[in-house]
C-alpha positions as CSV (number, residue, x, y, z in Angstrom):
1,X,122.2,75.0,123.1
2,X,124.2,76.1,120.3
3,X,127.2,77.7,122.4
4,X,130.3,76.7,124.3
5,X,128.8,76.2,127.2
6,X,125.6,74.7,126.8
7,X,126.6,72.5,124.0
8,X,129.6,71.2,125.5
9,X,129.4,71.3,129.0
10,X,125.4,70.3,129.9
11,X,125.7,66.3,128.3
12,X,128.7,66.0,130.9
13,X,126.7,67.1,133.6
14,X,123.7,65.6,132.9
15,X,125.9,61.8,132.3
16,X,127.4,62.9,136.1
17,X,124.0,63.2,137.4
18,X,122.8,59.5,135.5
19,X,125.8,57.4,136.6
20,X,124.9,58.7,140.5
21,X,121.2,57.3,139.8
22,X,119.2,60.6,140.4
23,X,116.3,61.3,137.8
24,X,117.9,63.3,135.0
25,X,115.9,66.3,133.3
26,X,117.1,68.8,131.1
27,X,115.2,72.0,130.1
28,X,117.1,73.4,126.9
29,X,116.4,76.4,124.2
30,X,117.3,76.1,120.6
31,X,118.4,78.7,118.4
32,X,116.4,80.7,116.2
33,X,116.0,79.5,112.4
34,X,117.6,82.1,111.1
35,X,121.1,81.1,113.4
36,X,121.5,78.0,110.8
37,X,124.9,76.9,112.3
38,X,124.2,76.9,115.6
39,X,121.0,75.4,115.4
40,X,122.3,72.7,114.1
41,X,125.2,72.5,116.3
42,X,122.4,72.2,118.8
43,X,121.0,69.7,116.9
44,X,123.9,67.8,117.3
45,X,124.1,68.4,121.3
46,X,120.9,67.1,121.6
47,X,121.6,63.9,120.5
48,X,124.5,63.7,122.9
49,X,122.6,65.1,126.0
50,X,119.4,62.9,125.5
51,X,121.7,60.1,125.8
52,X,122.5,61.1,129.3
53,X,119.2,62.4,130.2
54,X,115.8,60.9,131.2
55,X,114.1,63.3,129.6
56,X,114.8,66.5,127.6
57,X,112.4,69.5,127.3
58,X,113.4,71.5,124.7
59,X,112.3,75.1,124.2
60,X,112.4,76.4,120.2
61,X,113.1,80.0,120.3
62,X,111.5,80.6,117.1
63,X,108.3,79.3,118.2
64,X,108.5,82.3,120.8
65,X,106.7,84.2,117.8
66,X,103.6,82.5,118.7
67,X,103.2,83.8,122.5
68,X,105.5,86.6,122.2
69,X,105.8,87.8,118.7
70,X,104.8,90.9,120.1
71,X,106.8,91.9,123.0
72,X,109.9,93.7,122.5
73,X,113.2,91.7,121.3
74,X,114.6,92.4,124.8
75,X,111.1,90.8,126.8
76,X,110.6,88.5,123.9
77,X,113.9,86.3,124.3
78,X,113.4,86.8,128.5
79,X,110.4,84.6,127.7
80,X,112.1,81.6,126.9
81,X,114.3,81.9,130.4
82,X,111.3,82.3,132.5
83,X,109.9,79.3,130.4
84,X,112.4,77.3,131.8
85,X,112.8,79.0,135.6
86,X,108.9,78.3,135.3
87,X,109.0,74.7,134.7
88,X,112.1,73.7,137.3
89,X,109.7,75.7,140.5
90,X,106.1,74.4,139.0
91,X,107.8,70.9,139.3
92,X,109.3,71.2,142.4
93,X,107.1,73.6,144.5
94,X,104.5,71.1,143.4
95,X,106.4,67.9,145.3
96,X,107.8,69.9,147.7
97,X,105.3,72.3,148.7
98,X,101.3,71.8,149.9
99,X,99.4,72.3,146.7
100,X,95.8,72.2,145.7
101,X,96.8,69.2,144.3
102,X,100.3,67.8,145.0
103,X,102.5,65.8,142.5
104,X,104.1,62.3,143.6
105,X,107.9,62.1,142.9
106,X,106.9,58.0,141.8
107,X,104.5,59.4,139.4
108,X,106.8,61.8,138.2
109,X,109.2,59.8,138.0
110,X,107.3,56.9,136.0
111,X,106.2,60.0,133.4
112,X,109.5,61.3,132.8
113,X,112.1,58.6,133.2
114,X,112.9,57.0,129.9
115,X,111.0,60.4,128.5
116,X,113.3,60.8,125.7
117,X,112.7,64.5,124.0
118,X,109.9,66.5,125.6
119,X,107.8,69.2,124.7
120,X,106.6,72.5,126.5
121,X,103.5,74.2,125.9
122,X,101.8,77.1,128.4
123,X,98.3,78.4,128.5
124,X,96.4,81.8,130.0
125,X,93.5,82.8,129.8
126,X,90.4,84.5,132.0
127,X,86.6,84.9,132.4
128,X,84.1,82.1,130.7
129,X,85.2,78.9,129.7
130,X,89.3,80.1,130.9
131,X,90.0,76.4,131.5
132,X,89.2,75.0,127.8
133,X,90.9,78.1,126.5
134,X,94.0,77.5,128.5
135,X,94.1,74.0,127.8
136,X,93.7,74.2,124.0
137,X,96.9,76.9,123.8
138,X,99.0,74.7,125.5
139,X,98.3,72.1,123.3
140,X,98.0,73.4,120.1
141,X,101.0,75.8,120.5
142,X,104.0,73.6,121.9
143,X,107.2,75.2,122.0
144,X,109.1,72.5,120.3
145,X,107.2,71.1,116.8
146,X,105.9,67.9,117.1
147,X,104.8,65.0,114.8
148,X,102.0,63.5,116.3
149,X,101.3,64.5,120.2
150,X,99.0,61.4,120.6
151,X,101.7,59.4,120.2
152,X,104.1,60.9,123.2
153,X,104.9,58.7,125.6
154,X,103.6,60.4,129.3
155,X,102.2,63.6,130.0
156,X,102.8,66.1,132.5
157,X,100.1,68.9,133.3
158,X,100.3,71.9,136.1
159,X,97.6,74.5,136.6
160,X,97.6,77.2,139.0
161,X,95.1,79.5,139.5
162,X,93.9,82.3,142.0
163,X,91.5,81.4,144.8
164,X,88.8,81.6,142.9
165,X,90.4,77.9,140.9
166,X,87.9,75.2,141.6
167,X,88.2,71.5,142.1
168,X,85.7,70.6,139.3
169,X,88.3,73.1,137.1
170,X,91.2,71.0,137.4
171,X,90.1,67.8,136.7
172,X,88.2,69.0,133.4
173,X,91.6,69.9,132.3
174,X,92.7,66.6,133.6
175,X,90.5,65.4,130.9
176,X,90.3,67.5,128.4
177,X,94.4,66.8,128.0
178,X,93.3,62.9,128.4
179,X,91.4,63.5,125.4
180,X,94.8,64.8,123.3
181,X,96.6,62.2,124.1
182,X,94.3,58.5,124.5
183,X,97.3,56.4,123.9
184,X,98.8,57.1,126.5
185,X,98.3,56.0,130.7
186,X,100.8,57.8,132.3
187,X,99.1,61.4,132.8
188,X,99.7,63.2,135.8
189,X,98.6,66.9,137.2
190,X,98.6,69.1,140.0
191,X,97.5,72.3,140.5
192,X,98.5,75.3,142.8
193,X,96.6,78.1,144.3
194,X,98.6,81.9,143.0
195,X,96.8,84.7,144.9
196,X,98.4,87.1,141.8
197,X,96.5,84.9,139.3
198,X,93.1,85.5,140.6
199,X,90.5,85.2,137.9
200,X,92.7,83.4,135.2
201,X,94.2,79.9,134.7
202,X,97.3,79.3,133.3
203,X,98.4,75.8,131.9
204,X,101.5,73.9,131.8
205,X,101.7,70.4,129.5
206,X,104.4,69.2,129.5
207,X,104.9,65.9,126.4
208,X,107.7,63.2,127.3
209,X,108.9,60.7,124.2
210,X,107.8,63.0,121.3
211,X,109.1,63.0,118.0
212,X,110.5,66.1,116.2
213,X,111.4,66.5,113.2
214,X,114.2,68.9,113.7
215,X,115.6,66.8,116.6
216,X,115.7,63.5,114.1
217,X,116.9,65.7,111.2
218,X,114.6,64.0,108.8
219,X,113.5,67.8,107.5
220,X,116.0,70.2,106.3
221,X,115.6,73.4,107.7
222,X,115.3,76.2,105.3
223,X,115.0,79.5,105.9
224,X,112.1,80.8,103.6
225,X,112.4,84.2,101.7
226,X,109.6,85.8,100.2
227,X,110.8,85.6,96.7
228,X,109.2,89.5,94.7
229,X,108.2,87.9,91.4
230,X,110.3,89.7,88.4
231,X,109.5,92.3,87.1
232,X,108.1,92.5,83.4
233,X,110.9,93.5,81.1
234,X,109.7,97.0,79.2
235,X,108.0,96.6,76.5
236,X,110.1,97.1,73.7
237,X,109.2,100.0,71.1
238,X,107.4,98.1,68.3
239,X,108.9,99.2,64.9
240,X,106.6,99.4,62.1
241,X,107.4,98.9,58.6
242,X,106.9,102.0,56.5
243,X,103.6,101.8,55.1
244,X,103.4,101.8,50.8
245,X,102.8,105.7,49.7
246,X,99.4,105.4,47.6
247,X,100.2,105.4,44.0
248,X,98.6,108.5,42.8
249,X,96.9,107.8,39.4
250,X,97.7,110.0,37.1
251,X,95.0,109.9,34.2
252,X,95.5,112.0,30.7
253,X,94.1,114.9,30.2
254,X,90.7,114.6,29.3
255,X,90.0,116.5,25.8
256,X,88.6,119.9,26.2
257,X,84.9,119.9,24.5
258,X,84.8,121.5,21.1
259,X,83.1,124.5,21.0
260,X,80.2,124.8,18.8
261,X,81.6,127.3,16.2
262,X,77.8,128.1,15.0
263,X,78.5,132.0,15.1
264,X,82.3,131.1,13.3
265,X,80.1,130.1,10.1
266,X,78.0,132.8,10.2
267,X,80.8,135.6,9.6
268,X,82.2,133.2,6.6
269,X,79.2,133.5,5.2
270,X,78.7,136.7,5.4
271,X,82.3,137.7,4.1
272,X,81.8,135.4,1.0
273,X,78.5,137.3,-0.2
274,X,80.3,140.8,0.4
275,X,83.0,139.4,-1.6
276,X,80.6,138.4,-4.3
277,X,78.6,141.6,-4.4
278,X,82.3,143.0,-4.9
279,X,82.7,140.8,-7.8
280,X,79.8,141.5,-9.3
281,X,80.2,145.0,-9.0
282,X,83.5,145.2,-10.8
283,X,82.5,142.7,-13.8
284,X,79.7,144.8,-14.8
C-alpha cells in the first residue's frame, strides 16, 4: 500500500468480492517509516479497504527489522512477500488439503469475518522447549504494532512441523496462545506435517479486530534522529589584568659611621709640643 496500484486499485476489488458475498481478506504491507508520504497515503487506503474487507492483515515493513534486520536489503524486503504468499497457502492448504489437523471454512469464517484490522506474527525455533519458543515470538513480535492483543477480536494459529511434530505439541500451543488472549472464544488452529521442517516448529498467529495505533492515527509518526549533543564552545583565552609592579622602597642612605679619629688627635698633639719646643727655643 502506498502506490498506484495497491492503494487505488485493491479497495475496488476487495468491494467487488463483498457485494458477490464471498469472505473478503486482505493481506497488505506498509511502507517503511522513513517513506513518510506514502505511509500515510497507505494510511489513508486502509481506511478505505477495511471498509470493503472482512478482515485486513497488515504487514509493517519496518517491523521486518525484528526477524530480518539482518539479511541483506534484497532478502530482507523478499521477507515481507513470502509473509504474505505464506499466509494465503497456510490458510488454504489447511481447508483444502489433509492436515495433521484441518481448519473448518465455518470456523474460519466466524474468526475472520467482521475481523476488522489484523495482525501477523511468525515463530521458529528447534530442539527443547521449540514449541513455547515459537509461540512466544509470534506473539511478542507482531508485524503490525498493536495496543492491547488481549483485547483482539478472534485468533487464528497454524503450526507445521516435520514428522517428528507431536499431537501433545500442538495443542500446548493451542493453549499457550489461549493464555494471550482470555477474552476472547473464537480461537482456531491447525497444524500441518513439512517433511523440510524436521526438528523445528514454526508458528503462525494470526490477530483479527486489533487496534493500531498507526492505522487509527491517534500517534504521529516521527522519524527519530539521534540528535549529537553540541559541542562545548572553546574556551575563550582568559585575559588577566596586569598585575601592580611592587613599589620598590627606596630608603635614604643610611649615615656612614664616624670613624674614631683616636690616632687624628694624637698627631695634633704631637705638632703642638714641637711647635712649642720651637717657641721656646727662639724666645730664649
Amino acid at each position: 500500500m502506498g502506490g498506484g496500484t495497491g492503494t487505488g486499485a485493491i479497495p475496488v476489488v476487495a468491494e467487488i468480492t463483498r457485494e458477490l458475498g464471498s469472505l473478503t481478506i486482505g493481506c497488505v504491507t506498509i511502507p517503511f517509516t522513513i517513506e513518510m508520504s506514502r505511509r500515510e497515503k497507505a494510511r489513508e487506503a486502509i481506511e478505505l479497504l477495511a471498509k470493503s474487507c472482512d478482515s485486513v492483515v497488515i504487514i509493517d515493513n519496518s517491523k521486518l527489522r525484528e526477524v530480518a534486520g539482518n539479511l541483506p536489503l534484497k532478502e530482507a524486503l523478499n521477507v515481507a512477500n513470502a509473509l504474505v504468499g505464506a499466509f494465503v497457502k497456510n490458510l488454504t492448504d489447511t481447508i483444502t488439503q489433509p492436515s495433521l489437523v484441518n481448519l473448518d471454512y465455518a470456523d474460519l469464517r466466524a474468526v475472520m469475518e467482521r475481523g476488522g484490522v489484523s495482525s501477523i506474527g511468525i515463530g521458529e525455533s528447534d530442539g527443547q522447549n521449540r514449541v513455547e519458543k515459537a509461540v512466544a515470538q509470534a506473539i511478542s513480535t507482531p508485524l503490525l504494532d498493536v495496543r492491547d492483543i488481549s483485547a483482539s477480536y478472534g485468533v487464528l494459529v497454524h503450526i507445521v512441523g516435520g514428522e517428528d511434530l507431536t499431537l501433545e505439541e500442538v495443542a500446548v500451543a493451542g493453549e499457550l496462545i489461549m493464555d494471550k488472549v482470555p477474552n476472547t472464544k473464537r480461537i482456531i488452529w491447525g497444524a500441518k506435517v513439512d517433511n523440510n521442517l524436521t526438528g523445528g516448529v514454526r508458528v503462525m498467529a494470526v490477530l483479527t479486530g486489533v487496534e493500531s495505533p498507526f492505522v487509527t492515527g491517534e500517534v504521529k509518526e516521527k522519524v527519530v534522529v539521534e540528535e549529537k549533543p553540541p559541542e562545548p564552545e572553546p574556551e575563550k583565552p582568559k585575559v588577566e589584568a596586569p598585575k601592580p609592579k611592587p613599589v620598590v622602597k627606596v630608603e635614604p642612605p643610611k649615615p656612614e659611621p664616624v670613624k674614631e679619629q683616636k690616632s687624628n688627635y694624637i698627631w695634633i698633639i704631637v705638632i703642638l709640643i714641637i711647635i712649642l719646643v720651637l717657641l721656646w727655643y727662639l724666645t730664649r
